[in-house]
N, C-alpha and C positions, 0 to 999 in steps of 0.2 A: 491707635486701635484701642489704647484702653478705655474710651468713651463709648467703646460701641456694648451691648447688650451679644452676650453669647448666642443670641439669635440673628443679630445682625451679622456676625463672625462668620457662623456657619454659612448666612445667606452670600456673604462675600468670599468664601471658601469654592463654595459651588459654583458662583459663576467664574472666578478662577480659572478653574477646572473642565471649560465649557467653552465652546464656540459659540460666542453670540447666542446665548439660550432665553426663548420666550420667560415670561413670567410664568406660565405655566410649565414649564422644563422645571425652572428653579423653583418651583411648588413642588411637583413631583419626586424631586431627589431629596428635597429635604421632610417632606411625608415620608417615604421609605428610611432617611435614617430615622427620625425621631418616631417612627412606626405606629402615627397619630395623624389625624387628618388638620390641615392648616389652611384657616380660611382667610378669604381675599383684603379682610378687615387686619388682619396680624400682618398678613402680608406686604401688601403693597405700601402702606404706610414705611414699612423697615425695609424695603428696597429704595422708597425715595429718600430715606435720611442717606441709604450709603452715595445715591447721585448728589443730594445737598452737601454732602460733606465730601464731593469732590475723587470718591475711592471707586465709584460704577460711575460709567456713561450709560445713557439711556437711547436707542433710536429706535426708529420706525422701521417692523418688517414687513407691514401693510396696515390699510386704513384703521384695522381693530388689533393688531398687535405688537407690542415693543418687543425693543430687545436688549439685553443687559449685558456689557462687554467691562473688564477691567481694568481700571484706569492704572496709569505712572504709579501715582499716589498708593492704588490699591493692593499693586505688586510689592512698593515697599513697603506698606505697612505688615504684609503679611510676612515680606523675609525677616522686618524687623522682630515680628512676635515672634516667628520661627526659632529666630536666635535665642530670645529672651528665653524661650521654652528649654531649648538645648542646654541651655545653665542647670537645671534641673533634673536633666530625665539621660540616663548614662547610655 
């Protein structure tokens, strides 16, 4: 995880955290944390590096929407940084 950009983190945080959520779910939640409007160009781009790098699957919820689920990969990287965090924070 330390190759990913704090945006990509968050974006593999939230779906985490989520049932198979559209791209637009995972736009949604991370507008209201960063309390800033996030457009499809920041977007989508930083959703496909996390399916290129293997830490999001990507399918089909119908003809015009995917959907973003997280991979083996993605759960460990995040327990890994979890850990790494926990050295740090008492």
């Amino acid at each position: 995880m330390d190759d990913l950009t704090g945006f990509q983190r968050d974006l593999l945080y939230v779906i985490a955290g989520a049932d198979q959520p559209s791209g637009q779910d995972v736009k949604d939640e991370v507008e209201q944390y960063y309390n800033a409007d996030i457009n499809h160009g920041r977007l989508y781009p930083n959703l496909d590096t996390l399916v290129n790098k293997e830490l999001v699957e990507k399918g089909q919820l119908d003809r015009r929407t995917n959907y973003y689920a997280i991979a083996d990969k993605g759960e460990k990287a995040i327990e890994d940084r979890q850990r790494w965090e926990e050295q740090f924070i008492d």
